[in-house]
C-alpha positions as CSV (number, residue, x, y, z in Angstrom):
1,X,102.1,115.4,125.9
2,X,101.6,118.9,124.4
3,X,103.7,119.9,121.5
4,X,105.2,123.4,122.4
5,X,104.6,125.3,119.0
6,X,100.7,124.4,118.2
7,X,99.7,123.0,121.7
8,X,98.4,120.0,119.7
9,X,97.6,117.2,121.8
10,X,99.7,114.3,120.8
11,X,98.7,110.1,121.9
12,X,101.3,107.6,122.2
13,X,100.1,104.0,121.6
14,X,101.3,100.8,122.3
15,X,100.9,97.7,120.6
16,X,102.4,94.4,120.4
17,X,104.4,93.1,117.6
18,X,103.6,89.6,115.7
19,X,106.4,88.0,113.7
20,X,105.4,86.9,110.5
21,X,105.4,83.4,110.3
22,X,108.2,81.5,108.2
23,X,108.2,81.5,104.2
24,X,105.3,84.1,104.5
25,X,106.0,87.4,102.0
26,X,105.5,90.6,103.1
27,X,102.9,92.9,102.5
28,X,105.1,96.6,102.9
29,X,105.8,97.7,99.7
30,X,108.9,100.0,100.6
31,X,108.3,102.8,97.9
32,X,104.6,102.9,97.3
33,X,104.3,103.1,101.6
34,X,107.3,105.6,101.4
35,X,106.1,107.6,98.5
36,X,102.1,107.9,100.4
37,X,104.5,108.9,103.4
38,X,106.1,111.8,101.5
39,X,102.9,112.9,100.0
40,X,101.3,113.0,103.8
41,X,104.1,115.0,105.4
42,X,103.8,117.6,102.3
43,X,100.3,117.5,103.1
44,X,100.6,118.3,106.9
45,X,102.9,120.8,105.9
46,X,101.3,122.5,104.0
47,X,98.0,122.8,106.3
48,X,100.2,123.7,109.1
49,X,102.3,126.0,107.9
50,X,100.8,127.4,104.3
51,X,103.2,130.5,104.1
52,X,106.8,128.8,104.0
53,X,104.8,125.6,102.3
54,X,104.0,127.7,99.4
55,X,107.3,130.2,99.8
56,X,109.0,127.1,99.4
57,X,107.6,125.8,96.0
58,X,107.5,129.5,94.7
59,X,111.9,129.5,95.5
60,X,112.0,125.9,94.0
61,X,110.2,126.9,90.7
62,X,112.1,130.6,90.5
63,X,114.9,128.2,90.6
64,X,114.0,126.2,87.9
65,X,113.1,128.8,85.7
66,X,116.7,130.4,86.8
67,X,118.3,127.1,86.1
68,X,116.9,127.4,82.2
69,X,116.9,130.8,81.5
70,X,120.1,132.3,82.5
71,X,122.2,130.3,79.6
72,X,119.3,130.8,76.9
73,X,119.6,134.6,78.1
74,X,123.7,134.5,77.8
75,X,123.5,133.0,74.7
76,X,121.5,136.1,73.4
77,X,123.3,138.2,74.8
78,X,126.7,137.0,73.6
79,X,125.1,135.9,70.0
80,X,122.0,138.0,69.3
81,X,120.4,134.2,68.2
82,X,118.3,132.5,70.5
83,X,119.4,128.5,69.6
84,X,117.3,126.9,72.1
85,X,113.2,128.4,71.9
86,X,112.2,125.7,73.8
87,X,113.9,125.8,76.6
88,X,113.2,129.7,76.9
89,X,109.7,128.9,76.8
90,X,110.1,125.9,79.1
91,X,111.4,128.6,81.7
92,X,108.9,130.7,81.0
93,X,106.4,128.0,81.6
94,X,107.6,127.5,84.7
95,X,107.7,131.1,85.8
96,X,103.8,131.5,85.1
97,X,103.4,128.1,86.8
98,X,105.1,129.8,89.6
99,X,103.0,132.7,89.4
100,X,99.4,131.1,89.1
101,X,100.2,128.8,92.2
């Protein structure tokens, strides 16, 4: 089978299942597999398509910077004080974080 967008080659294999004989414990470990899952798929995502990969974490961190920004700005505008320096450094943390990436 061909995938349409790459032309990657892609292997199906078969394999027959064993059940785990009784009062025997599992050795899955649902978030630790899940998690190295996650981090694999970000991974191939990234390789495959770097562009919207890092596009992507650039709109995410604009966000977050956004998110804690806007009310320190408001407040200084409304006020003239600026009550909460660490969160408008926090945002601009995350701005240059966003920038250096």
């Amino acid at each position: 089978m061909v995938h349409p967008d790459d032309q990657a080659a892609v292997r199906r294999r078969l394999f027959r299942r064993v059940l785990r004989s009784q009062g025997s414990l599992s050795k899955l470990r649902t978030f630790r597999d899940g998690f190295r899952i996650l981090l694999h798929t970000i991974r191939l995502y990234e390789e495959m398509w770097p562009l919207q990969f890092f596009t992507c974490c650039s709109a995410i961190l604009t966000a977050a910077a956004l998110a804690f920004g806007v009310p320190v700005i408001d407040t200084f505008a409304r006020t003239g004080l600026v009550p909460r320096f660490p969160t408008a450094i926090l945002a601009l943390g995350v701005q240059i974080v966003r920038s250096s990436a």
